[in-house]
C-alpha positions in Angstrom: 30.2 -14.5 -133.2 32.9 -12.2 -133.7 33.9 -9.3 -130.8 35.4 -6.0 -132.2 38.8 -4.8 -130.2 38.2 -4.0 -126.4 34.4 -5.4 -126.4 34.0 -8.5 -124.1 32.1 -11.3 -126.0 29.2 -12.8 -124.1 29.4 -14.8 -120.8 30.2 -18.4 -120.7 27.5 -18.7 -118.3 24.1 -19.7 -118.7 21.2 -19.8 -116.7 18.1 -22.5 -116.3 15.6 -20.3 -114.6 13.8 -17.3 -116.3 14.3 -14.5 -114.5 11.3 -12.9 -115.7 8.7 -15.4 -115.1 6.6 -15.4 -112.2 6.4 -18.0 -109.3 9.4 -19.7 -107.8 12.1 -21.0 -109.8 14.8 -23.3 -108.9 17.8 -24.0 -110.8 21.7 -23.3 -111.8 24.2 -21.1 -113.4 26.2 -23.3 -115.7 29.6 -22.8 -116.3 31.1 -25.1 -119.1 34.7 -26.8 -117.8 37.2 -29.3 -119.1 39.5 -31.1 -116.9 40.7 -34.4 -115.5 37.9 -35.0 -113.3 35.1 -33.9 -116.0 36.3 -33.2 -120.2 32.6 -31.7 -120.7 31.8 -30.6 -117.3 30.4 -27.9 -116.0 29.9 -25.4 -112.6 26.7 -25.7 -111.0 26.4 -22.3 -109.0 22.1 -23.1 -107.2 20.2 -19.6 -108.4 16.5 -19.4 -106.6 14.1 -16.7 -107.9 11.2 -16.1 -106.6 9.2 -13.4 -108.8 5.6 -11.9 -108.1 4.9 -9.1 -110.5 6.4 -5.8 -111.3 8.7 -4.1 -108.6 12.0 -3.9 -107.1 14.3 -6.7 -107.4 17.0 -7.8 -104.6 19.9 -10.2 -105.3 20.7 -11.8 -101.7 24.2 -13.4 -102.1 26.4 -16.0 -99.9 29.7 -17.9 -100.4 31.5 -15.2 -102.1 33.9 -16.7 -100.2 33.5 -20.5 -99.3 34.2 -21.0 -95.5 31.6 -18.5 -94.6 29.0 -20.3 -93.0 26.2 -17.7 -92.1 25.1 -16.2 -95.4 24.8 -19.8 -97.1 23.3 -21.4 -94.7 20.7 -18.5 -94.5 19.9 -18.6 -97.8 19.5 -21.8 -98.3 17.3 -22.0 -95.6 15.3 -19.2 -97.5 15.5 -21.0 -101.1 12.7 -23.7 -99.2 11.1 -21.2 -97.1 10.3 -17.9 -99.6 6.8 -17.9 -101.4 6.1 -15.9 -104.9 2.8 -14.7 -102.8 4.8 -13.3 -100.3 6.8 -11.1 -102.7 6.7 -7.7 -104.3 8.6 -7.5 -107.3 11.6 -10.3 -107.3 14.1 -11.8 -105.5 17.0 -13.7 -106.6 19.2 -16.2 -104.3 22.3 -16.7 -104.5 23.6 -18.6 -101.7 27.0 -20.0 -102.8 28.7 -17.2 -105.7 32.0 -19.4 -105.4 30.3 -23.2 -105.3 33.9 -24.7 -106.1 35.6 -22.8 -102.7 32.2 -23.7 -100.7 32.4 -27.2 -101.5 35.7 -27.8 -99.9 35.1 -25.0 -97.0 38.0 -22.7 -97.9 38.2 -18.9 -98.7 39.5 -19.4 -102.5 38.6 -21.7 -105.3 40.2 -25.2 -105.5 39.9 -24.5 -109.3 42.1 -21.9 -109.9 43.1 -20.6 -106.4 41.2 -17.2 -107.0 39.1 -15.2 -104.8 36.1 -14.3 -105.9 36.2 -10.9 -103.9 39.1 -9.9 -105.6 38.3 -10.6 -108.9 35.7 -8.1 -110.3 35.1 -6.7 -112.7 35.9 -10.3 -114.3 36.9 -11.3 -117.4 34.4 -13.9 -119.8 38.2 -15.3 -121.0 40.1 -15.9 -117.8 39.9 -18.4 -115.1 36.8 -19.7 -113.7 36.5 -17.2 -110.7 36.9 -14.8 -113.3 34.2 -15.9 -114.9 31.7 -16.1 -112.3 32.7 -12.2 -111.5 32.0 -11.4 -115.0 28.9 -13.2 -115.0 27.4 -11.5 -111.6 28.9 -7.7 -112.7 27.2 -8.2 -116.4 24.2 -10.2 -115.7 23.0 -10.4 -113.0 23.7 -7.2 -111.0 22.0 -4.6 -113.9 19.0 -6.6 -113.5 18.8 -5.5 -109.8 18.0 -2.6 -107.6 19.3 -3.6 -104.2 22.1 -5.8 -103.1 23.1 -7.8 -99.7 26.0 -9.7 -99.6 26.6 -12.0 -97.0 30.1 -12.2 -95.2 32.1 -13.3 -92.4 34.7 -14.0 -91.2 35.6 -17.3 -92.5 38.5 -19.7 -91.2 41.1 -16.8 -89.9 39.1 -14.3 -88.6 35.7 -13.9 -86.1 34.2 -10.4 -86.3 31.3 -8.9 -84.5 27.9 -9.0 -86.4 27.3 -6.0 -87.9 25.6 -4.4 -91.5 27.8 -2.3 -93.7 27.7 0.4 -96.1 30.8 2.5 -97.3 31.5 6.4 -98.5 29.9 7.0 -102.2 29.9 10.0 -103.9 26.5 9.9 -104.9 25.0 10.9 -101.5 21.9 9.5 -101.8 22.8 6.6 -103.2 25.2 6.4 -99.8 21.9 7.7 -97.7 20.0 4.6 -98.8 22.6 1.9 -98.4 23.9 3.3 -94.9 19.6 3.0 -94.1 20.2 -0.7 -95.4 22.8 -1.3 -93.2 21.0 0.0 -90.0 17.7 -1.7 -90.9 19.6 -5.4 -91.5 19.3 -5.3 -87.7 22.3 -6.6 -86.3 23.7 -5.3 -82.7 26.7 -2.8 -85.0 25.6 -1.1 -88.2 29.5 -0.1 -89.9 30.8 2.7 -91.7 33.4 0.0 -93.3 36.7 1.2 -95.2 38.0 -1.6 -97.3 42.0 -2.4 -97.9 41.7 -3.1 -101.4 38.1 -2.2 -102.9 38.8 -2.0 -106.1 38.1 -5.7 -107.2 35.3 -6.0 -104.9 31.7 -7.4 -105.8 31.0 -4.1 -103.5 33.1 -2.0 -106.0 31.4 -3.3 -109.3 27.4 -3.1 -107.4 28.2 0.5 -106.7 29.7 1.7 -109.9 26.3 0.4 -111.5 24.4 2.8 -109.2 22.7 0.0 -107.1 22.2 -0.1 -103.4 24.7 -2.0 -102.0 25.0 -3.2 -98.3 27.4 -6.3 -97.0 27.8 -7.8 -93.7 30.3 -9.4 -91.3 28.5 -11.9 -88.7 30.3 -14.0 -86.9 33.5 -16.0 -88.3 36.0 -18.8 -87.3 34.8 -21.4 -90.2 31.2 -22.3 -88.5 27.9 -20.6 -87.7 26.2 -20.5 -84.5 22.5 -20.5 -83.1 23.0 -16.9 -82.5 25.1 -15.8 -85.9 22.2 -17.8 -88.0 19.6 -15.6 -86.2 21.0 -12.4 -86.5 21.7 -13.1 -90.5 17.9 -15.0 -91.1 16.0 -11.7 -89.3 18.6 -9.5 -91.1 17.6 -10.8 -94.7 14.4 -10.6 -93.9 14.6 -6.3 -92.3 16.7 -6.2 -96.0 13.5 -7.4 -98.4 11.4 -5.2 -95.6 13.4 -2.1 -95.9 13.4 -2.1 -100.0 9.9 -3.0 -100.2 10.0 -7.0 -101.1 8.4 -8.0 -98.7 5.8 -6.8 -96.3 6.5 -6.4 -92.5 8.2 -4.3 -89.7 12.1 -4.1 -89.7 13.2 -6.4 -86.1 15.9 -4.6 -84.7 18.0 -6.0 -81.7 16.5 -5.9 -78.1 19.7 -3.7 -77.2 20.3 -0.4 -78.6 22.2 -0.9 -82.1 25.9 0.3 -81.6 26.9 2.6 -85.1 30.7 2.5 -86.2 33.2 4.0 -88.4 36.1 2.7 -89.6 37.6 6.1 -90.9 41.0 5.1 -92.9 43.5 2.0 -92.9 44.8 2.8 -89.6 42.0 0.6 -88.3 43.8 -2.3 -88.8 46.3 -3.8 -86.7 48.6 -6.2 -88.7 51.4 -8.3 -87.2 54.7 -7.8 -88.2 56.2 -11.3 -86.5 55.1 -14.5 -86.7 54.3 -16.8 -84.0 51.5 -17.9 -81.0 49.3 -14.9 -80.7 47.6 -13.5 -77.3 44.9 -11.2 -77.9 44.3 -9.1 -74.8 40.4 -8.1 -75.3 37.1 -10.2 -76.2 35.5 -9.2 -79.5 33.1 -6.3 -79.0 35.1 -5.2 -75.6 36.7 -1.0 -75.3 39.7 -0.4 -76.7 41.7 2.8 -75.3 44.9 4.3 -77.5 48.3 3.1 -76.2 46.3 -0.3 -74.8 48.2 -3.7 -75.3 45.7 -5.3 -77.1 48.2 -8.3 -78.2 50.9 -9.8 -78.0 53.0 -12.2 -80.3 54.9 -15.3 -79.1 58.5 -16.5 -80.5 57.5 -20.2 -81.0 60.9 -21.0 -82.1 62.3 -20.4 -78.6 61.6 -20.2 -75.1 62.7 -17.4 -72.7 61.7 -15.0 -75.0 59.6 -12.1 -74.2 56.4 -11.4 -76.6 56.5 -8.2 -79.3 53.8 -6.2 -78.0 50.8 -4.0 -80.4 49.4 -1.4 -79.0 46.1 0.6 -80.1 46.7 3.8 -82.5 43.3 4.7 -81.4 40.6 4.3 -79.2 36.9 1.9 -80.2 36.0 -1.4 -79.9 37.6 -4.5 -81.4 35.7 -5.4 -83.9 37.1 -8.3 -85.4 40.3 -10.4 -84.8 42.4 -13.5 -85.9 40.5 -16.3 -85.5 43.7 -19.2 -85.3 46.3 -18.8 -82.3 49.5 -19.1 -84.9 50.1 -15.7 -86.9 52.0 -14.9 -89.8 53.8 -11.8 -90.6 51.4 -9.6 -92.5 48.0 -11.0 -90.9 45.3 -8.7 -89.5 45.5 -9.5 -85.6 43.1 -7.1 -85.0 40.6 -4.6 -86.4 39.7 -1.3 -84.2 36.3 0.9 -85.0 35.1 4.1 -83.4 31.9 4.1 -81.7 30.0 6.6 -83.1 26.6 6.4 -81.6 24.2 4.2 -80.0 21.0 3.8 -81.8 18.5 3.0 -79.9 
C-alpha cells in the first residue's frame, strides 16, 4: 500500500484482542522484529480489555519506563482481578508500554536505547520505541476518553506519592484532569511542570483532547506494601471518578497535601559530581537559603563539600535515589504547598 508524501503509512503493530467486543480479553500487541536473537520475531507488549457495553473508556498504563515497579505491578494485579460485570463502558490495560526496558528492569529499551517518554509522537518507520509511541498516539489513545499513566521514580530517583495534572489551555479539559488527580487519592495531588514535555505520552494524550492524569509513587527500582496500596486504591478512585466503575473515591486518612510546581526553578540539579548528602527526608519543609545538600569530592579527602541551597521555599518532593551524582542529575525537586485538602 502506497503512502502519499508526509502521510504516515499504518502501524507495524497489531493487536489480538477486539477492542470492541464485550467480556474480558487477554492478549498482546505484536510488534514484528528481526535480529540475532529472533530473524521473525516479534514484541509482545500484554494488552487486557475488559469491555461491558457502551460508555467511557479508560486506558490505565505502566512501564512507560521499565524500572518502575508500582504501576506494573498494579496492573497486573488488576488484569486477574477486573470483571466485564463490574464495568461501565471499557477499560484497557496496559501494564508494561516498554516490555523490552521492563524485562531487564532499566529506564530505556535494551533494543534500541530509547525512552519511551521521550519519543512521542512516534514514527511507524523508526526504532522500535518509536514504534510503540506511534502505535499508543494513533491507536490506542483516540479510542479513549480518560488516561492514567503510572510513574515513579524508577532506579535514580524516590518521589513522594502524589497524582498529577499540568496547565492546558483548554480550561475544562485542565478542570477535569486536575479533579483526576485529586480523586486518585494519594497523600499530594501536583500541579507538575515538566522539563521537556514535548515528547511526552502526556503531551500527545492532551493534544488529542483526552483527560490525562500521571503519577509519581514511590521510586528507587522497587515497590513497597505502602507504594502498591496507594497506586491499587488510586486506580480504582481513577475508574470511580470517570464513571467505570461504581463506588466511592478512598481518599487518604490524612488531609491530601495540593502542590505546584510553578516553572523549572523547582529543580535542583548538581553541578559536580561525587557522594551526595541530602539534608531533608522526602516529604519534610524546605525554607529558601536552606542547605538541603551537599556534594562530596570522591577523588580526594580533606576536601570540603559544594553546598545547594533552596531557591525557594516547599517540600522536597522527590530526590536522587543512588548516593554517587553526576554533573547534570536532579539532586532534588522542591514544590509549594498550596493547600491542604482535607
Amino acid at each position: 500500500m502506497s503512502t502519499r508524501p508526509g502521510q504516515k503509512r499504518p502501524s507495524p503493530i497489531s493487536a489480538t484482542v477486539d477492542f470492541d467486543a464485550d467480556g474480558v480479553q487477554h492478549g498482546f500487541l505484536k510488534l514484528p522484529i528481526s535480529n540475532d536473537d529472533s530473524a521473525w520475531g516479534a514484541v509482545m507488549i500484554p494488552v487486557t480489555v475488559v469491555k461491558n457495553g457502551d460508555g467511557p473508556t479508560a486506558l490505565l498504563t505502566g512501564g512507560n519506563h521499565g524500572d518502575e515497579y508500582e504501576g506494573i505491578t498494579a496492573l497486573m494485579k488488576l488484569t486477574s482481578s477486573l470483571k466485564a460485570e463490574d464495568v461501565n463502558g471499557r477499560v484497557i490495560i496496559v501494564p508494561m508500554m516498554n516490555v523490552p526496558a521492563a524485562m531487564v528492569g532499566r529506564r530505556t529499551s535494551p533494543m534500541d536505547g530509547g525512552n519511551l517518554n521521550r519519543s512521542f509522537p512516534g514514527d511507524p518507520d523508526g526504532t522500535v520505541t518509536e514504534k510503540i509511541a506511534d502505535y499508543f498516539t494513533r491507536v490506542m489513545v483516540p479510542m479513549c476518553d480518560v488516561v492514567l499513566d503510572l510513574h515513579s521514580g524508577g532506579r535514580t530517583l524516590d518521589i513522594i506519592p502524589f497524582g498529577a495534572s499540568h496547565v492546558l489551555e483548554n480550561a475544562d479539559q485542565q478542570r477535569q484532569a486536575l479533579e483526576g488527580a485529586k480523586a486518585f487519592g494519594a497523600p499530594y495531588a501536583m500541579m507538575m511542570f515538566e522539563l521537556d514535555a514535548a515528547a511526552l505520552f502526556d503531551t500527545a494524550v492532551e493534544a488529542q483532547g483526552k483527560v490525562f492524569v500521571a503519577t509519581e509513587l514511590g521510586g528507587g527500582g522497587t515497590s513497597t506494601p505502602d507504594s502498591l496500596e496507594i497506586t491499587e486504591r488510586g486506580v480504582r478512585n481513577f475508574l470511580i471518578q470517570f464513571g467505570l466503575i461504581e463506588g466511592r473515591v478512598e481518599m487518604p486518612a490524612e488531609p491530601q497535601v495540593f502542590l505546584d510546581m510553578p516553572d523549572a526553578s523547582c529543580y535542583v540539579q548538581s553541578e559536580h559530581s561525587g557522594l551526595l548528602e541530602l539534608t531533608l527526608a522526602l516529604g519534610d519543609t524546605v525554607q529558601e537559603g536552606q542547605v538541603i545538600a551537599r556534594v562530596y569530592d570522591m577523588t580526594r579527602s580533606g576536601t570540603p563539600p559544594v553546598e545547594y541551597f533552596a531557591e525557594r521555599s516547599g517540600i522536597l518532593a522527590a530526590r536522587r535515589f543512588p548516593a554517587q551524582v553526576n554533573m547534570g542529575d536532579t539532586i532534588a525537586v522542591i514544590a509549594e504547598i498550596v493547600d491542604s485538602l482535607g
